[in-house]
Structures are given as structure tokens and as C-alpha cells.
N, C-alpha and C positions, 0 to 999 in steps of 0.2 A: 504494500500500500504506500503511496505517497500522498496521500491527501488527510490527516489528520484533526483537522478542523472538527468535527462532529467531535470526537472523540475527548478530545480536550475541553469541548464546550459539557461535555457527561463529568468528565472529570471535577473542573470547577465549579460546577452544582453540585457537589458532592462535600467540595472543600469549605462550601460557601457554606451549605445546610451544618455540618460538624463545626464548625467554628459559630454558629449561631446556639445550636444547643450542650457545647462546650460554655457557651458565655454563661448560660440562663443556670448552669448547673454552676459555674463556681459564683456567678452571685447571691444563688439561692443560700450557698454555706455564707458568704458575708452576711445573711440577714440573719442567717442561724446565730450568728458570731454577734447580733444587734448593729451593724455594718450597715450605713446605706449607700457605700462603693460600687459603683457598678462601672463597665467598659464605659471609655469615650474612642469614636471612632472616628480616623483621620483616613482619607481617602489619599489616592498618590498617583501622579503619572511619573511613567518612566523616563528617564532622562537620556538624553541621547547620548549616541556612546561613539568614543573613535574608533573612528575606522567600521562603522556601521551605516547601513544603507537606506536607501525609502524604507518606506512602509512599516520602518518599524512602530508600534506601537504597545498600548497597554499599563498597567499600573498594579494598584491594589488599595488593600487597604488596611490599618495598621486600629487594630485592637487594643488600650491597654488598659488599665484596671491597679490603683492601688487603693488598698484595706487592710480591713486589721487581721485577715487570715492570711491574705495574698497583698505581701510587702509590694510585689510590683510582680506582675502579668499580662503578658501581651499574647496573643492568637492573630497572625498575620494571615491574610490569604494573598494572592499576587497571579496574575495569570498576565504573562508576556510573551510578544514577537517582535522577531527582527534579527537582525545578523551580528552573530559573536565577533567582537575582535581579532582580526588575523591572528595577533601574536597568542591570544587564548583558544582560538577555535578548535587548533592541536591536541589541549590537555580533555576535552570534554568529548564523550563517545559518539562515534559517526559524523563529528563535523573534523574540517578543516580549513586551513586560511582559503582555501580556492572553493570547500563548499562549505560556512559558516551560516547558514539561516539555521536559527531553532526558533521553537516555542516553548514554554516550560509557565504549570501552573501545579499549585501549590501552597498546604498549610501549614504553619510554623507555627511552636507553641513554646516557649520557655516560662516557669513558672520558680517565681525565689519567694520564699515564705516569710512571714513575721517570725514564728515561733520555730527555734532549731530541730526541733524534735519531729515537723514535719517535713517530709520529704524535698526538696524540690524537684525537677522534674523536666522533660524534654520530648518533644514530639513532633514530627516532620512527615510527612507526606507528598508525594509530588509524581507529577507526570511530565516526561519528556519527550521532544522529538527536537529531530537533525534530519540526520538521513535516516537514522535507525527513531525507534519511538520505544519507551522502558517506563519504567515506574519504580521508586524508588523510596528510602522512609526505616521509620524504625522509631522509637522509643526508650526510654533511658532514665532511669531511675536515680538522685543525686542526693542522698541523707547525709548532711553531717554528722548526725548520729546515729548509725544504723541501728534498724532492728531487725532482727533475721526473719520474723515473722512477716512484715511488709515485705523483704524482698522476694520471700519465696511465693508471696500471694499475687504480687506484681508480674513475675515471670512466668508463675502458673497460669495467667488471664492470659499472657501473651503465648505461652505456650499451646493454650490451645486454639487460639487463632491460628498459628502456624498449621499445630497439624491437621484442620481441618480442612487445609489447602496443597499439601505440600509433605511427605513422610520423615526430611529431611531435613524443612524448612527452621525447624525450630536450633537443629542442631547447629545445622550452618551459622546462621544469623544471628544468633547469640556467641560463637566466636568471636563474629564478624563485629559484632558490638564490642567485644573485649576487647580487637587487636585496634579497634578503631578508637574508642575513646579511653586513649589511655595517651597520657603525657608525658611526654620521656626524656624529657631536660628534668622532672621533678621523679620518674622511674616508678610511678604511680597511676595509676585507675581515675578517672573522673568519678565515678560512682560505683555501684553496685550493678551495672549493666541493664540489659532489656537486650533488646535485639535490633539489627542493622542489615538493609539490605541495598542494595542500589545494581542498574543495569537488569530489572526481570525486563526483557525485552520482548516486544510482543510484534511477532510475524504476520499475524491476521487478525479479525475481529474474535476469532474463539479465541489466541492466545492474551488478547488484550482483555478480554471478560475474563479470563481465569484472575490475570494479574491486577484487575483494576478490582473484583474480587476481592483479593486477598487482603488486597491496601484498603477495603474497607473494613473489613475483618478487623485489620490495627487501630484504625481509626475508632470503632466500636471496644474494643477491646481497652484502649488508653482512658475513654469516656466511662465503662464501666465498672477498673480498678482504682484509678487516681481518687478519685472525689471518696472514695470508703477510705482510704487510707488517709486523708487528710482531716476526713472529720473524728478518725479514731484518736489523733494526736495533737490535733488543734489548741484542748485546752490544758492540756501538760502542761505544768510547772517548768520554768528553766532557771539556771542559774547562769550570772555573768561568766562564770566560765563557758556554760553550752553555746552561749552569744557570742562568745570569743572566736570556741572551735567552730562557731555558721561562717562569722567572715573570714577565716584564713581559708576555709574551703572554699568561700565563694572566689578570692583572692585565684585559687590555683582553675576555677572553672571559668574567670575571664580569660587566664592565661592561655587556656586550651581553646576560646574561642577567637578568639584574636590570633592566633600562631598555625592553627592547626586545623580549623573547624572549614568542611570544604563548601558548605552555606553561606557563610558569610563571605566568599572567598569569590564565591558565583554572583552574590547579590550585587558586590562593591565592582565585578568585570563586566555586571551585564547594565549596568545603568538604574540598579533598586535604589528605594529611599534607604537615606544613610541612617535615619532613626528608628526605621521598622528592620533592619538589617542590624544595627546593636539595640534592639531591643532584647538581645539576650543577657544582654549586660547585668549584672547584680545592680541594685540600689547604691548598695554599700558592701565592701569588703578594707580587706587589710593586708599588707604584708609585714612578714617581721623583716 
């Protein structure tokens, strides 16, 4: 297939609807919390980009929300076209400087808490095309205080997303999350994993259902673990030391998103808003 159009118009109604009943669900715990924080939403056109051509077009629009559960949270959606930069077109699958048009839409979710005790958290979703067209995404679990029981309830929701799609899926993917968010100037883990996939590439319209599938599967999946685990720890007690150990972690999870993170790396080469792009940023952290 070369005509992806349709496909991607399915995809971001999809990005669109999960990011709206993502909102309704962590405001609902701010009201739990006596919170009347809710998202404000800033819309974005895309910027033009060097060495890009007509037609580009497209935007999004940037979600964020802070409260006294959710220190600061943003849910992005973004759905763009037009041609990669020469010098970028190389690093990203099936384009190159001589065939550089993609499109790519897609939901972004980082979540950094008030109280250390709860989790914070990670979630991305997305559809691609070039010459080739994939779907790609994962989820990511980030406690500065772990508890084993959140994580293994976390990976258990995801785990069976996977394998209701995939025999393998789960095994892979959860490497794939280990070898990938982990930081290796600090020779540590960003968190306690989830899973990571990127490149399920789809041949025709049955392999793009399977995979556009799956990717709601996660997206369903992140919607129906996160919000139990956040209202189980919500109103935990902390001490100035737990607040301590939340900003040095969050310290080292700028570190990995700034250096390392291949989201933000695609936002800032393809022409995305530069505040919906570090909206992953912590509030506040620290280094020693």
C-alpha cells in the first residue's frame, strides 16, 4: 500500500478518544483528592522544518493538568505530514534524504506525582509511515519508591495485553523496555519497566488491524492499571526524606529524557511544539 491516509485518520480517533477518557479519569481522582484541577488544552501547528517541503502540514495539541494528586501531567496527541530532514530522514525506518515524506500521529503521556509513594509513569502510542507504515509504543512504570506489588500488577495488565495478540509479545517487549530505558552514564534503570515496542510494521490492511489492535490493547491496558495504583497510594504519608529520594529520581529521569529518549529527539527534528515535546519534564527535581 502507498496511500495511508485512511489509516492514520482511524489511528488518531483512537489517540484522540484515549487521551479524552485518560483526562476524565485522572480528574475524576483530583476530585476524589477534593482537587478542582482539571487539563487546560493548548492546540499547536507545526513548525516548519529545514530542508522540508510543501504540503507539509499539521499540529496537535498539548494537555496539561496540575493538582494535588498529579504534581504536573500532560497527555499530548499530535498527528503530522511533510518531509523529514535530509540529514534525519537516514536515522528513521523507510525514509531517506532522497525519499523523506512521513506522517506520524500519536499519544504521549508523562505523569510526575505530588506524593512519592505514587508511581509516576509513561505512555506513548503512535503510528507511522514513510515508505514503510508500523506502529509503535509501550508503557513504563517510574516509583521512586517501589512497591513490588504495583509492579507486578502493572506488568500483569500489560502482560496480558501482549498475549492476547502476540505468544511472544510480552517477552520481547519487556526486554525491549529494559534494554531501552535504562541510563548508562548513571548504569541504572529509569524505573521498574513495562514494555516497549517500535517498527510492528504493517504490509496490508489485515497486518495493520492486527497491529493497530494491539496498540489499543496498550492503550486500554495503561487506562485500566495506572489510575488503581494511584488511588491505592495517593494518600500515604511521606516523609522529607521520600520527597528527597522523588527529586533525585526525577533528576536522573530528565537526564534520560533529554540525552537519550528517541520522542523527544523526533519531536524537536520534525518541527513539534517545544513545550508539548518537554512536557515530560518533572516540575521539580534535584541533583547532588
Amino acid at each position: 500500500m502507498t496511500d495511508w491516509t485512511a489509516h492514520t485518520d482511524r489511528a488518531r480517533h483512537w489517540f484522540e478518544t484515549l487521551r479524552s477518557r485518560i483526562c476524565a479519569e485522572f480528574e475524576a481522582i483530583e476530585r476524589e483528592a477534593g482537587s478542582s484541577a482539571s487539563f487546560e488544552y493548548t492546540p499547536w501547528k507545526r513548525a516548519a522544518v529545514e530542508g522540508g517541503e510543501d504540503g507539509e502540514t499539521g499540529g496537535g495539541t498539548r494537555a496539561l493538568m496540575k493538582g494535588e494528586v498529579f504534581e504536573k501531567v500532560g497527555v499530548n496527541v499530535s498527528t503530522v505530514v511533510g518531509a523529514l530532514s535530509k540529514d534525519f530522514a537516514g536515522t528513521i525506518n523507510g525514509a531517506s534524504a532522497e525519499q523523506n515524506a512521513f506522517s506520524a500521529t500519536g499519544i504521549s503521556l508523562v505523569a510526575h506525582m505530588r506524593n512519592p509513594h505514587v508511581p509516576a509513569v509513561h505512555m506513548n502510542t503512535r503510528f507511522l509511515t514513510t515508505t514503510k507504515a508500523w506502529f509503535g509504543g509501550g508503557a513504563d512504570l517510574n516509583p521512586p519508591l517501589p512497591y513490588d506489588e504495583d509492579t507486578a500488577e502493572f506488568h500483569a495488565e500489560l502482560k496480558a495485553a501482549c498475549d492476547a495478540h502476540g505468544e511472544r509479545y510480552y517477552e520481547r517487549y519487556k526486554t525491549w523496555a529494559d534494554e531501552y530505558f535504562y541510563i548508562p552514564h548513571r548504569k541504572v534503570h529509569r524505573g521498574v519497566g513495562g514494555i516497549f515496542y517500535d517498527h510492528l510494521e504493517c504490509a496490508d490492511d489485515a497486518a495493520w488491524e492486527a497491529n493497530f489492535a494491539f496498540t489499543q490493547a496498550v492503550g486500554e491496558a495503561f487506562l485500566a492499571v495506572f489510575p488503581r495504583l494511584v488511588r491505592r497510594r495517593m494518600g500515604l504519608d511521606f516523609t522529607p526524606a521520600d520527597k528527597a529520594r522523588q527529586l533525585e529520581w526525577r533528576g536522573r529521569y530528565a537526564e534520560f529524557n533529554l540525552v537519550y529518549d528517541r520522542g523527544t529527539l523526533f519531536g524537536l527534528k520534525t518541527g513539534g511544539n517545544i513545550d508539548a515535546i518537554l512536557m515530560s519534564l518533572p516540575p521539580e527535581a534535584t541533583w547532588s
